[in-house]
PyMOL commands that place a pseudoatom at each C-alpha (Angstrom):
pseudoatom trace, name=CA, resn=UNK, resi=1, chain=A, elem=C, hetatm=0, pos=[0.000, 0.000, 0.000]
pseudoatom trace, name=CA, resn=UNK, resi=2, chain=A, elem=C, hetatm=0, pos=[1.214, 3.406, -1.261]
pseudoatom trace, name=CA, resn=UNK, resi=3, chain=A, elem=C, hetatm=0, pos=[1.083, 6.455, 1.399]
pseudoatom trace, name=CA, resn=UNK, resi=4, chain=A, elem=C, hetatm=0, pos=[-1.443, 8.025, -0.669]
pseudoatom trace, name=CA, resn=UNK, resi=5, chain=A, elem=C, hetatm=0, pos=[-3.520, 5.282, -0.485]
pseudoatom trace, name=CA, resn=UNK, resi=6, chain=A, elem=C, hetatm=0, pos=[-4.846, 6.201, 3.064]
pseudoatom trace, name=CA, resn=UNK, resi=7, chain=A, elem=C, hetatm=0, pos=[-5.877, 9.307, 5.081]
pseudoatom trace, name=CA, resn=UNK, resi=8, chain=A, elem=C, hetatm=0, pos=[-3.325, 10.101, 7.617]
pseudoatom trace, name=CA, resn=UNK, resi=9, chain=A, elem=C, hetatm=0, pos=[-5.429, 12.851, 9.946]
pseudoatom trace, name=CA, resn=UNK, resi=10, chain=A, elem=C, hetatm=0, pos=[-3.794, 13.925, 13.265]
pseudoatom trace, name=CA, resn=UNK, resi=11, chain=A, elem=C, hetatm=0, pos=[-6.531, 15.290, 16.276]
pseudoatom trace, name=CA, resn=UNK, resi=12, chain=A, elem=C, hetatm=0, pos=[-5.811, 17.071, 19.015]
pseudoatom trace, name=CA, resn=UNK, resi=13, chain=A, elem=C, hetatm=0, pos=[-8.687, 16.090, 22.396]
pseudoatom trace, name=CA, resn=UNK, resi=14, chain=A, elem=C, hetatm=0, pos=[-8.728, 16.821, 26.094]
pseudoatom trace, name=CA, resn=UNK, resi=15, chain=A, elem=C, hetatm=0, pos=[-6.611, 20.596, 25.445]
pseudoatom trace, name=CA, resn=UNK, resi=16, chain=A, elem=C, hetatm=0, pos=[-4.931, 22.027, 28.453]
pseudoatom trace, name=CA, resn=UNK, resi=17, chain=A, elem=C, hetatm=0, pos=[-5.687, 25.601, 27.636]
pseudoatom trace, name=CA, resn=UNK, resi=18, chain=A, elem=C, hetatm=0, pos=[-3.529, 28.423, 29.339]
pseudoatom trace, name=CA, resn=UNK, resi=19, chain=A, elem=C, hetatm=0, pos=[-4.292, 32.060, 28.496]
pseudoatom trace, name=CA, resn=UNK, resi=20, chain=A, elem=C, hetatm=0, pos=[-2.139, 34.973, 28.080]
pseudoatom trace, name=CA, resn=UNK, resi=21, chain=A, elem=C, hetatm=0, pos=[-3.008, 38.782, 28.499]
pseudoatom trace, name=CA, resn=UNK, resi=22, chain=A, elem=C, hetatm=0, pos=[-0.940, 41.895, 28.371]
pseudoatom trace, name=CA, resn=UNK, resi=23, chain=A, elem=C, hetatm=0, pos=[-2.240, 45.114, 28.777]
pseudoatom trace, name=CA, resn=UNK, resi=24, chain=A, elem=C, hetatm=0, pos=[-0.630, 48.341, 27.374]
pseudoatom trace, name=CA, resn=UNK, resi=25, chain=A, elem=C, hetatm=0, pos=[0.873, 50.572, 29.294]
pseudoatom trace, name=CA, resn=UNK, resi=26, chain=A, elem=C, hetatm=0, pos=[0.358, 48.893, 32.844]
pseudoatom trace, name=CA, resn=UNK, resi=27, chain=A, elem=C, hetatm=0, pos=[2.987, 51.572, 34.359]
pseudoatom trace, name=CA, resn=UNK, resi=28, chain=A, elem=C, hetatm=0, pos=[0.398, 53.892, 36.512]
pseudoatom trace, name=CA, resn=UNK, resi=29, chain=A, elem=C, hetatm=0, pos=[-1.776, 50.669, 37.309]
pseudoatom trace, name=CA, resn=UNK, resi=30, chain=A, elem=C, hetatm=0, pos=[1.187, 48.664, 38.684]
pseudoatom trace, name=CA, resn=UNK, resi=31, chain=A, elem=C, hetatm=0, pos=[2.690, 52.005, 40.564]
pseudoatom trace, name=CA, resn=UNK, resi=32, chain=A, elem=C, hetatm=0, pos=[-0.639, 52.601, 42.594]
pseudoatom trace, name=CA, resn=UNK, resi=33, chain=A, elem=C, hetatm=0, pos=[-0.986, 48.511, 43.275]
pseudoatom trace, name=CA, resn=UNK, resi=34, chain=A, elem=C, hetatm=0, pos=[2.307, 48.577, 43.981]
pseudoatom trace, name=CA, resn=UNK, resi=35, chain=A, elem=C, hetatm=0, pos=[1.727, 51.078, 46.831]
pseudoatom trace, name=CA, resn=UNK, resi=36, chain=A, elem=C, hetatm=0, pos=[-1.634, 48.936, 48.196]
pseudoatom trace, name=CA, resn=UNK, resi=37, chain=A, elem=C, hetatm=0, pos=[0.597, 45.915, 48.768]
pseudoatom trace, name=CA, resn=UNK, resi=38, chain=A, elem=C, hetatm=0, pos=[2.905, 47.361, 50.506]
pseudoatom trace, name=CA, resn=UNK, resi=39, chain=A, elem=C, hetatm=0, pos=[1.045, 48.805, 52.510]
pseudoatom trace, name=CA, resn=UNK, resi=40, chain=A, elem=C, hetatm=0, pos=[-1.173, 45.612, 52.994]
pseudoatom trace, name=CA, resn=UNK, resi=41, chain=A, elem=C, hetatm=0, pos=[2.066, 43.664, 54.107]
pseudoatom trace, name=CA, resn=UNK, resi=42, chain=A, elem=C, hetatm=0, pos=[2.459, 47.242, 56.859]
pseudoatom trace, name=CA, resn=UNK, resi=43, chain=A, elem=C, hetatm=0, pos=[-0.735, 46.314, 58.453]
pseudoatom trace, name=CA, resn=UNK, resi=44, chain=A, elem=C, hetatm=0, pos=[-0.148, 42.528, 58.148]
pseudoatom trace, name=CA, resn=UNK, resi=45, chain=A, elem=C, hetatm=0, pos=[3.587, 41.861, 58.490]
pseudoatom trace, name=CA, resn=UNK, resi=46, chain=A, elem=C, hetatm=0, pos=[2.946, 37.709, 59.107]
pseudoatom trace, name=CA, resn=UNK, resi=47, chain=A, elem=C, hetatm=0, pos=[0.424, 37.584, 56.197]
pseudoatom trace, name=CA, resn=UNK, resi=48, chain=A, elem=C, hetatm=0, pos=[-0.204, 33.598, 55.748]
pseudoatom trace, name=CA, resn=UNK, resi=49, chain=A, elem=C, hetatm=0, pos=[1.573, 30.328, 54.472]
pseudoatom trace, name=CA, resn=UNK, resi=50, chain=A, elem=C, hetatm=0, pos=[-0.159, 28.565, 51.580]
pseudoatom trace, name=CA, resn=UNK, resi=51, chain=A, elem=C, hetatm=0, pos=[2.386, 27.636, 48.423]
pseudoatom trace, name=CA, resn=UNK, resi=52, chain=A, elem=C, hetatm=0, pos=[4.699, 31.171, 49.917]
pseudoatom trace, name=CA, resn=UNK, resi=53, chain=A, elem=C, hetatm=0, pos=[7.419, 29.933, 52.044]
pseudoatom trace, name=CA, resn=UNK, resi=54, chain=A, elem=C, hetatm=0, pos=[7.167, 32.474, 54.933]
pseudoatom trace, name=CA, resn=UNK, resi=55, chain=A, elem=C, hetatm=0, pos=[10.667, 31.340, 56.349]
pseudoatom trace, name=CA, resn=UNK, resi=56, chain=A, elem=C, hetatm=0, pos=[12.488, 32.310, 52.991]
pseudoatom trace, name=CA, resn=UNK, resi=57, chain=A, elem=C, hetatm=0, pos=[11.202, 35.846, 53.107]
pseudoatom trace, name=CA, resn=UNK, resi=58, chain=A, elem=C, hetatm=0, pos=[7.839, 35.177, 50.828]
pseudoatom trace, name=CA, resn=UNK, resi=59, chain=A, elem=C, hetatm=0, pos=[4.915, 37.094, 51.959]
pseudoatom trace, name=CA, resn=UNK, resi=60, chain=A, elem=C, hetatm=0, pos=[1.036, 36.097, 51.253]
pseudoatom trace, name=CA, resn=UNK, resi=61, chain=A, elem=C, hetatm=0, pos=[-1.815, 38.992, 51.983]
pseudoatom trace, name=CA, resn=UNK, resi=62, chain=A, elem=C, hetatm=0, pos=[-5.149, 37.783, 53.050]
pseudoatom trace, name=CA, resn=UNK, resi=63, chain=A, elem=C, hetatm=0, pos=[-7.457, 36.346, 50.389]
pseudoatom trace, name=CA, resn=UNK, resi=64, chain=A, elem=C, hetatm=0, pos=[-10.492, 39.701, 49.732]
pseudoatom trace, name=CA, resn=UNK, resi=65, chain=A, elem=C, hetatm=0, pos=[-8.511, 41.570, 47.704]
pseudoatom trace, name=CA, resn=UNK, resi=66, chain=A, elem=C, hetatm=0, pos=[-11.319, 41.981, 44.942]
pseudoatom trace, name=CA, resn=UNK, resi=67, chain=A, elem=C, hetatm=0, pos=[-13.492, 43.392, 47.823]
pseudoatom trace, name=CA, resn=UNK, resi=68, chain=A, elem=C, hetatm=0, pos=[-11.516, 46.530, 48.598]
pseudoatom trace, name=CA, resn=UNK, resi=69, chain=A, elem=C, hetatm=0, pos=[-11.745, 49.374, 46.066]
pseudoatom trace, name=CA, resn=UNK, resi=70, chain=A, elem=C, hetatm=0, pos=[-8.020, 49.725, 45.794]
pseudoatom trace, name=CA, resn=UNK, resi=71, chain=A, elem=C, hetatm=0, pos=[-7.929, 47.233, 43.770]
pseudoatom trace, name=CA, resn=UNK, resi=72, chain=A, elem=C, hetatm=0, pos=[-11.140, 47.984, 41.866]
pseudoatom trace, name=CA, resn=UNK, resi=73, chain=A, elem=C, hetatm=0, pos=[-9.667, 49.025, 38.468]
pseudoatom trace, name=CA, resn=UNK, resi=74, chain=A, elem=C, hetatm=0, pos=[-7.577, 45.427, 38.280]
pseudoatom trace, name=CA, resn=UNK, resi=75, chain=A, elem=C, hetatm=0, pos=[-10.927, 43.582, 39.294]
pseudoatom trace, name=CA, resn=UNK, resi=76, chain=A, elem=C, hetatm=0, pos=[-12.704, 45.294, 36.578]
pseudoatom trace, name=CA, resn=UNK, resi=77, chain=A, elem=C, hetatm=0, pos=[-9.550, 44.370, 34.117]
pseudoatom trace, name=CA, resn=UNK, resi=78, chain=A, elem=C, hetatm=0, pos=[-9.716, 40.701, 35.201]
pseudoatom trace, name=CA, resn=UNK, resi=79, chain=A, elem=C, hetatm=0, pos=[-13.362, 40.490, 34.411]
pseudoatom trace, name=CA, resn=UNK, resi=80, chain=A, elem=C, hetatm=0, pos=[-12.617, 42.180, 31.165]
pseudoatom trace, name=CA, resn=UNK, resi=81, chain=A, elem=C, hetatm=0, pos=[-9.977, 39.200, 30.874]
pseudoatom trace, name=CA, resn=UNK, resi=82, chain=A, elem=C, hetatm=0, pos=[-12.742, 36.459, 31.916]
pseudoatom trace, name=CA, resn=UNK, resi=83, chain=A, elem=C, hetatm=0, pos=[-15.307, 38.024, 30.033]
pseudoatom trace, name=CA, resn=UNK, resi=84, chain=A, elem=C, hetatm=0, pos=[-13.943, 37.218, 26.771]
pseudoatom trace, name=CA, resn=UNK, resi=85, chain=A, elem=C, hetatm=0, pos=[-12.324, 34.046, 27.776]
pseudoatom trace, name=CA, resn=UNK, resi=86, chain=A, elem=C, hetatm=0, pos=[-16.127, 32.600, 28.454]
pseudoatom trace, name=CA, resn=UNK, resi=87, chain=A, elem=C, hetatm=0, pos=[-17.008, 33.753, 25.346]
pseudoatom trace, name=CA, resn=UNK, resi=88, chain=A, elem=C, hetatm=0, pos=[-13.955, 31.981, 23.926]
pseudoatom trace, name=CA, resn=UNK, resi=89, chain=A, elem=C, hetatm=0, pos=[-15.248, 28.452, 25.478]
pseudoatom trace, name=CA, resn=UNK, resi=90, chain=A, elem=C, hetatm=0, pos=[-18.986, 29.015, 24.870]
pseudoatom trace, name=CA, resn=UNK, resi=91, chain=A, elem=C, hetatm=0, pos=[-19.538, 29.193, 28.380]
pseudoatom trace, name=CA, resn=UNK, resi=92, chain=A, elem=C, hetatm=0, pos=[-23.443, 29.690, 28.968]
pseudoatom trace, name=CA, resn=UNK, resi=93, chain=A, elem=C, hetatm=0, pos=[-24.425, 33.303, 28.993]
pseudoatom trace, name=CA, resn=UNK, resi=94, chain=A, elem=C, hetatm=0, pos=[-26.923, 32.808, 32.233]
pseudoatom trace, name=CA, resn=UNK, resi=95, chain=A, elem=C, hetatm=0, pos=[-23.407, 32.799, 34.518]
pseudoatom trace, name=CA, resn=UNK, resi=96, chain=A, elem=C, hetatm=0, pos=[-20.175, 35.344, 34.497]
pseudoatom trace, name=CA, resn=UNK, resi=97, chain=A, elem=C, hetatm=0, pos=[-16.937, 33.939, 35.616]
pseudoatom trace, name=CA, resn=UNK, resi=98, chain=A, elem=C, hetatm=0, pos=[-15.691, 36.075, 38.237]
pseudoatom trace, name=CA, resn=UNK, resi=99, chain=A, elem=C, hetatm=0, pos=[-13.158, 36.057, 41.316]
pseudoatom trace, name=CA, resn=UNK, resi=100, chain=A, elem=C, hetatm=0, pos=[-13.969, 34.467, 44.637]
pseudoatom trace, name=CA, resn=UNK, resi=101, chain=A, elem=C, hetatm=0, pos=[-10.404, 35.087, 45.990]
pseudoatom trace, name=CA, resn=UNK, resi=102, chain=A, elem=C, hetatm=0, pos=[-7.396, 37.280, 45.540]
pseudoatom trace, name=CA, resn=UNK, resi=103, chain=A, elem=C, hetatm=0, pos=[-3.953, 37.924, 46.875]
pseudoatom trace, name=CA, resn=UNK, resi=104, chain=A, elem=C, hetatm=0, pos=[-0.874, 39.267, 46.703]
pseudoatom trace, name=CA, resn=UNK, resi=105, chain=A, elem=C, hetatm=0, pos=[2.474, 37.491, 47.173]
pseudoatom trace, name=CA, resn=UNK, resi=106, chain=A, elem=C, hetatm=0, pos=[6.028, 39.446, 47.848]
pseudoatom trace, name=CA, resn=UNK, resi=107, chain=A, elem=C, hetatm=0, pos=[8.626, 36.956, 46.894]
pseudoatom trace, name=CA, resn=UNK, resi=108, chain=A, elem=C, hetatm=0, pos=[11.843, 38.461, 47.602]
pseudoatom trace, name=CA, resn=UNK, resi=109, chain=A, elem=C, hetatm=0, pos=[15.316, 37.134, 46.799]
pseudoatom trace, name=CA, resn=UNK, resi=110, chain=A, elem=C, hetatm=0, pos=[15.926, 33.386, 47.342]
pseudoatom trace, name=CA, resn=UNK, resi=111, chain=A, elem=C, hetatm=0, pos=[12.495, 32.678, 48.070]
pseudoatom trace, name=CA, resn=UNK, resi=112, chain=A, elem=C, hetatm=0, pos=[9.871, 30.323, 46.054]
pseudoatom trace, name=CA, resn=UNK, resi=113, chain=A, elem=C, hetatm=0, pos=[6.162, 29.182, 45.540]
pseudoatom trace, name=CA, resn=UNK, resi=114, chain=A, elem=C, hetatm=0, pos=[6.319, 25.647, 45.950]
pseudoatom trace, name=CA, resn=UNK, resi=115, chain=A, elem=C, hetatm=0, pos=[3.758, 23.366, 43.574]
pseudoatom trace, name=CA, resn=UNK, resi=116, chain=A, elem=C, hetatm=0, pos=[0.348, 23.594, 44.120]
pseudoatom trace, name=CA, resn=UNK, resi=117, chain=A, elem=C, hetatm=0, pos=[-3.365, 23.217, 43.014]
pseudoatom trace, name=CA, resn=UNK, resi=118, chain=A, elem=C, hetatm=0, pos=[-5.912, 25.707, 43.334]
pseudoatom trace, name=CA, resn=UNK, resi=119, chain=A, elem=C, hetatm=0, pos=[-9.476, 23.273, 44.522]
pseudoatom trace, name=CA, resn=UNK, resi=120, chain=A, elem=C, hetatm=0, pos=[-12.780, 24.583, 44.703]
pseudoatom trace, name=CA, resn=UNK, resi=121, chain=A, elem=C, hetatm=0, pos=[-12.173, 26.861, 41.263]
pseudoatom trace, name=CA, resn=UNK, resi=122, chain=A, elem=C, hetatm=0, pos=[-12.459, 26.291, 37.170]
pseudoatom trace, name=CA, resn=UNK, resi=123, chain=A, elem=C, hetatm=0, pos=[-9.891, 29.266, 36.781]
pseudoatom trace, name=CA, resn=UNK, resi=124, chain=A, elem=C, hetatm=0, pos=[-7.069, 30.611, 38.639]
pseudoatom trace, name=CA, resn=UNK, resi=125, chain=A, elem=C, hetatm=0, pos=[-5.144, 33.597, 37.264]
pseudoatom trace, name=CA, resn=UNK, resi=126, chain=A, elem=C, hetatm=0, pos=[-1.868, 35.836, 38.365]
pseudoatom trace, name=CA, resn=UNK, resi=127, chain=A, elem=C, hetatm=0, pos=[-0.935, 39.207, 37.471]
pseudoatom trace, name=CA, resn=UNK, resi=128, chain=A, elem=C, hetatm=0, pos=[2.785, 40.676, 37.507]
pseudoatom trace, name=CA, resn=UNK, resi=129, chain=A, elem=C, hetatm=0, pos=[3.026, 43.953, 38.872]
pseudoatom trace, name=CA, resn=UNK, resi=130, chain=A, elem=C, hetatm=0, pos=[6.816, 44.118, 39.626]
pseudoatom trace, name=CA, resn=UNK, resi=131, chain=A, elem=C, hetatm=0, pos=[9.181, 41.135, 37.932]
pseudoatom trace, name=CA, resn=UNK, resi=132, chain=A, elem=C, hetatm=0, pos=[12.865, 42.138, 37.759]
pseudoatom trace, name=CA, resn=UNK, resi=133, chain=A, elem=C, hetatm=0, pos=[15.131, 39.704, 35.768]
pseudoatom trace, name=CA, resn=UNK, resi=134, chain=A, elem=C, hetatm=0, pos=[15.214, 36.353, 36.914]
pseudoatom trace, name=CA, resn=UNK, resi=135, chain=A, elem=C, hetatm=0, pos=[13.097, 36.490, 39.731]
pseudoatom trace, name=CA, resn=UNK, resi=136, chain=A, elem=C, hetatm=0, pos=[11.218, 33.261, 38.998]
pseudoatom trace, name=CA, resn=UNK, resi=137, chain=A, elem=C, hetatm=0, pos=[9.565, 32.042, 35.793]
pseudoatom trace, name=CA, resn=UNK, resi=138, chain=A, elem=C, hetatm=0, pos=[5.752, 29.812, 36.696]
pseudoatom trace, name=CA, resn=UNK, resi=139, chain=A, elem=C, hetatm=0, pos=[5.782, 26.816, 35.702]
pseudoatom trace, name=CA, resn=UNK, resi=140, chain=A, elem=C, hetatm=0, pos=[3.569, 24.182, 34.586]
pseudoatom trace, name=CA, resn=UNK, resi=141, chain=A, elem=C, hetatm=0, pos=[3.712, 20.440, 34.586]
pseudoatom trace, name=CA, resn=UNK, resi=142, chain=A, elem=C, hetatm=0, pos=[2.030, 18.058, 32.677]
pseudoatom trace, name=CA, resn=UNK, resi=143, chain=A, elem=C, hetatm=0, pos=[-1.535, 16.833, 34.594]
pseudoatom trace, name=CA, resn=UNK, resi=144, chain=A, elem=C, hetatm=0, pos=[-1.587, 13.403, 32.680]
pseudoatom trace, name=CA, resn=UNK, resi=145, chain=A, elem=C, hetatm=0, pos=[1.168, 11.433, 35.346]
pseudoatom trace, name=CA, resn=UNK, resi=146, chain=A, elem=C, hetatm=0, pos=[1.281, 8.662, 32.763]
pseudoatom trace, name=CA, resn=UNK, resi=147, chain=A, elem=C, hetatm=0, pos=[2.928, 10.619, 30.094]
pseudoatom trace, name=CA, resn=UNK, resi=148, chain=A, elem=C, hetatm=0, pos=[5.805, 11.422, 33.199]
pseudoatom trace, name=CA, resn=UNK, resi=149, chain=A, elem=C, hetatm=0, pos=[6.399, 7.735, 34.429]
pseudoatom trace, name=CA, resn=UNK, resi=150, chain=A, elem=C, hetatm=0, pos=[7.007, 6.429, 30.246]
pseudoatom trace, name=CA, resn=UNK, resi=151, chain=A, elem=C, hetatm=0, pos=[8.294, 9.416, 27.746]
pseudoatom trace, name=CA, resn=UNK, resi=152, chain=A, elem=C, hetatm=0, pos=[8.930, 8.605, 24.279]
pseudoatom trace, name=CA, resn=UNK, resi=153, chain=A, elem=C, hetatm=0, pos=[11.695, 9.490, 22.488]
pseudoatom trace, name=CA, resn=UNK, resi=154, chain=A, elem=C, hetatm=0, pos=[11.998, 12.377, 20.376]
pseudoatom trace, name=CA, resn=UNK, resi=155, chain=A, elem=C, hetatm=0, pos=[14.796, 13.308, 17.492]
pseudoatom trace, name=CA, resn=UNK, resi=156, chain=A, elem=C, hetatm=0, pos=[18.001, 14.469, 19.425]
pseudoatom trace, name=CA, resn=UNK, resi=157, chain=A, elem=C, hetatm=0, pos=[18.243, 18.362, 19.022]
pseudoatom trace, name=CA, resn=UNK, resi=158, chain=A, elem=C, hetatm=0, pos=[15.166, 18.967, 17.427]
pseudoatom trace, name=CA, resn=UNK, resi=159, chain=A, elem=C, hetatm=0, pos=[11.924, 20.888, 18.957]
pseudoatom trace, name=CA, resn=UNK, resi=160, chain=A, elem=C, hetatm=0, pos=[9.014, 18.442, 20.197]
pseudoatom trace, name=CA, resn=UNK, resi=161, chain=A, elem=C, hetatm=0, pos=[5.375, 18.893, 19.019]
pseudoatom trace, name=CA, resn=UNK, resi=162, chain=A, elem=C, hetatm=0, pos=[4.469, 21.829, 21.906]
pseudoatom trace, name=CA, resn=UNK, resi=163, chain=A, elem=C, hetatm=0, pos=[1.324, 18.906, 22.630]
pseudoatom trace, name=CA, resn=UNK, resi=164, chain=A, elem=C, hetatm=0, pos=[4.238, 16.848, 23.176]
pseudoatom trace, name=CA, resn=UNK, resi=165, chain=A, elem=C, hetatm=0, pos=[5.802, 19.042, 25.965]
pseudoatom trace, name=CA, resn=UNK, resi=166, chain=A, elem=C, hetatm=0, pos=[6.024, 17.898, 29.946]
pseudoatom trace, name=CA, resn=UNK, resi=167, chain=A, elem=C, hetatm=0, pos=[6.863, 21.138, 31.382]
pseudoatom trace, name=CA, resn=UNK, resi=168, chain=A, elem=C, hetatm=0, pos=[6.257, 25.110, 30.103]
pseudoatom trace, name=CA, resn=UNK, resi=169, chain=A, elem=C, hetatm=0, pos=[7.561, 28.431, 31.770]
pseudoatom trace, name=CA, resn=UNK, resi=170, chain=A, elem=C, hetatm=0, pos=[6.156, 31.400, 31.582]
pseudoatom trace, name=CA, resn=UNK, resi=171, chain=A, elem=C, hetatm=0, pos=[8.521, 34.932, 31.898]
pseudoatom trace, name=CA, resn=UNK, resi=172, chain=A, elem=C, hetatm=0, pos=[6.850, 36.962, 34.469]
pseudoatom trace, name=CA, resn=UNK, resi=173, chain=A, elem=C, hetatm=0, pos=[6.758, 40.462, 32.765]
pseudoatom trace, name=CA, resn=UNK, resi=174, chain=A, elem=C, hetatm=0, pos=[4.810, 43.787, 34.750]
pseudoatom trace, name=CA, resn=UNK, resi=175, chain=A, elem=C, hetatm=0, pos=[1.251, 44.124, 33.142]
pseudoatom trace, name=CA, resn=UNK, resi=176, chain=A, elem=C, hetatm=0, pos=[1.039, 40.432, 32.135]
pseudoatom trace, name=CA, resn=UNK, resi=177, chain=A, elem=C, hetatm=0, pos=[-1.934, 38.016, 33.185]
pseudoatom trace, name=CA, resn=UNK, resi=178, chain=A, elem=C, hetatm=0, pos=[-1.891, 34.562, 32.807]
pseudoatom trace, name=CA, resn=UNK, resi=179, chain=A, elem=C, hetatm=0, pos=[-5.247, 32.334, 33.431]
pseudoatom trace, name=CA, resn=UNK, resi=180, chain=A, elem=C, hetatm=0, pos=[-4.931, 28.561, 33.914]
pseudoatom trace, name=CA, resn=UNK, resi=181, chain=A, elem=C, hetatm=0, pos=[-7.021, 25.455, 35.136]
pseudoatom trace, name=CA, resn=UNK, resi=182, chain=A, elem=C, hetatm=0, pos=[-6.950, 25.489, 38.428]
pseudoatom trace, name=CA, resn=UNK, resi=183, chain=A, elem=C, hetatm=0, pos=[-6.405, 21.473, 38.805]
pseudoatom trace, name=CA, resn=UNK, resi=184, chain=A, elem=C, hetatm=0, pos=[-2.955, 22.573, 36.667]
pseudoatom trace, name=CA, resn=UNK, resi=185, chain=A, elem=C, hetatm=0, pos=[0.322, 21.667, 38.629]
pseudoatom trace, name=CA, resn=UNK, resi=186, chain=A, elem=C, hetatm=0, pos=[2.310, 25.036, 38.641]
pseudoatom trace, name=CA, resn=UNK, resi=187, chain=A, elem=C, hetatm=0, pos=[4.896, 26.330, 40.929]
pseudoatom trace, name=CA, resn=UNK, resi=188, chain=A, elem=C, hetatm=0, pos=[7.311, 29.118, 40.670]
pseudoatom trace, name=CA, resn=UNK, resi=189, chain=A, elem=C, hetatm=0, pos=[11.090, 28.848, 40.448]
pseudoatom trace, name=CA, resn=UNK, resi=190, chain=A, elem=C, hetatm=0, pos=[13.688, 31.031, 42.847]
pseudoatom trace, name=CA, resn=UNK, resi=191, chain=A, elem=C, hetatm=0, pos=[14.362, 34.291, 42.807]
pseudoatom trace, name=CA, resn=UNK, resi=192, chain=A, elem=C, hetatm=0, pos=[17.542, 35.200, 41.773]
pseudoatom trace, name=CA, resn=UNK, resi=193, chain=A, elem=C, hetatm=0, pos=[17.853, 38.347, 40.735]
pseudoatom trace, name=CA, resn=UNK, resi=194, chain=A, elem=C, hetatm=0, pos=[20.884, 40.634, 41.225]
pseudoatom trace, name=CA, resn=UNK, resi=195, chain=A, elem=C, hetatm=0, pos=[18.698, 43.609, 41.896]
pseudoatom trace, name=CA, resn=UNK, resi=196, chain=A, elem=C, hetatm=0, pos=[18.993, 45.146, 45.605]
pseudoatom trace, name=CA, resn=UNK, resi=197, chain=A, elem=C, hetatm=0, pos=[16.410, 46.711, 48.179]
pseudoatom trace, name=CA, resn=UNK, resi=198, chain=A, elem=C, hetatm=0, pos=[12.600, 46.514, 46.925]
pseudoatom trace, name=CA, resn=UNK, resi=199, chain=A, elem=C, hetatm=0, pos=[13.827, 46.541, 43.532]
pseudoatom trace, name=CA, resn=UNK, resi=200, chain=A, elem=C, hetatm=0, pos=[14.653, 42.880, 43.613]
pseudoatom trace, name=CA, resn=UNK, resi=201, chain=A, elem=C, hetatm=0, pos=[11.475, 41.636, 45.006]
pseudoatom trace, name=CA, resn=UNK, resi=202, chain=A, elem=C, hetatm=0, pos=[8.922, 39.681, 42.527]
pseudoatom trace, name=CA, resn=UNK, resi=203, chain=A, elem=C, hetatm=0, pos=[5.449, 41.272, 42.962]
pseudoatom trace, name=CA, resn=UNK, resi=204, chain=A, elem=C, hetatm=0, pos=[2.075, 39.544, 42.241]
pseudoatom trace, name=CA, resn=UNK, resi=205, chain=A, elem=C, hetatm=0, pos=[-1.741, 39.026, 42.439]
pseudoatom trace, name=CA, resn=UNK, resi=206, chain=A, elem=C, hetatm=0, pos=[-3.081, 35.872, 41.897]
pseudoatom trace, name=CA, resn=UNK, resi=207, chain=A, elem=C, hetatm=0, pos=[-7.122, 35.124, 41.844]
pseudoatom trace, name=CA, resn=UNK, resi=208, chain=A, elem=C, hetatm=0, pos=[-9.434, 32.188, 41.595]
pseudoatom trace, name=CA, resn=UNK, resi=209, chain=A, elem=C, hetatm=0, pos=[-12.750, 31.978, 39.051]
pseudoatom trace, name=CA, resn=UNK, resi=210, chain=A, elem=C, hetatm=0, pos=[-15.810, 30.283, 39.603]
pseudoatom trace, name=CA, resn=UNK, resi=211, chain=A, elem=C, hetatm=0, pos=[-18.995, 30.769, 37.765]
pseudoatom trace, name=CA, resn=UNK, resi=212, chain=A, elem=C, hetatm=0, pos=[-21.767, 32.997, 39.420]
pseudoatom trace, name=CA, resn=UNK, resi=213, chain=A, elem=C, hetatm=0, pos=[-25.270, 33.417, 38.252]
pseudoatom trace, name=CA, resn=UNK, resi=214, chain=A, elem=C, hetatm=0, pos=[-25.438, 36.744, 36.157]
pseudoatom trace, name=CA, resn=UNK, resi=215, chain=A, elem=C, hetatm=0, pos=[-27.198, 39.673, 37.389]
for i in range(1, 215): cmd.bond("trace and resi %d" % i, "trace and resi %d" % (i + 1))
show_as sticks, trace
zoom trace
């Protein structure tokens, strides 16, 4: 039998979908959030342990962000940002995915986020504010354990198939928001940048999505 003598047709099921925003011109937004976290960690100087690793230096605010108005003009951004990804999935018009929780994280030099899930959400999201270079790409690990216990192999020196892929970073840069499946394995690497002071620490807001009845 010839190749042409059969259909050959490659399909793609069960997608892990990861979403990427940037916004233009973030400066003025990240300068006045910026300010609110910092002053959140004044007024809470323990903050709490979840994937942070308080003894490293990482700080974690509480989880009502989205409920004070300093943060109002990034909540309305984020819904912006969920908005269209419902309309991307043909999610049902009757609910709006918005935020039960948000946070902030500080992750100065040397510290980490250790790997984590996010339960009780559909969609968990993080937004750089500050991110000076190398302070810690996220990264995410392929859910399907099977694929980690028995890889094939690939050509020597030649890019996989990105389906193909057990592991993808993303570069944390200021006015970038990345939304994932919450049930997605992620964790963030070490900070190591060379910066100094506040400078070198690696600024965030993360959130989780559910779907709420719309108003």
């Amino acid at each position: 039998m010839k190749d042409e003598d059969f259909s050959f047709v490659r399909r793609a099921y069960f997608p892990t979908m990861i979403f990427q925003i940037d916004l233009p011109n973030p400066e003025k937004l990240n300068e006045t959030l910026l300010n609110n976290i910092y002053g959140e960690r004044e007024r809470d100087q323990k903050g709490i342990s979840r994937s942070n690793i308080p003894a490293l230096g990482g700080w974690h605010s509480h989880n009502n962000l989205h409920k004070s108005e300093d943060y109002a003009e990034l909540v309305e951004l984020i819904n912006k940002a969920t908005d269209k990804l419902s309309e991307n999935l043909g999610y049902a018009d009757t609910h709006n995915l918005r935020i039960g929780t948000m946070w902030s994280i500080i992750n100065p030099p040397r510290s980490a986020n250790k790997a984590h899930v996010h339960p009780g959400c559909l969609w968990s999201g993080v937004y750089y504010i500050q991110s000076p270079e190398k302070c810690g790409n996220i990264e995410f690990v392929e859910p399907r354990t099977v694929h980690l216990m028995n890889q094939a192999k690939y050509q020597p020196n030649k890019k996989r198939p990105k389906e193909c892929w057990t592991k993808v970073r993303f570069k944390p840069v200021p006015g970038r928001m990345i939304i994932f499946p919450s049930w997605l394995y992620h964790s963030v690497d070490t900070n190591m940048t060379e910066e100094s002071g506040d400078a070198a620490n690696r600024i965030i807001i993360s959130f989780n999505l559910n779907q709420v009845k719309a108003k």
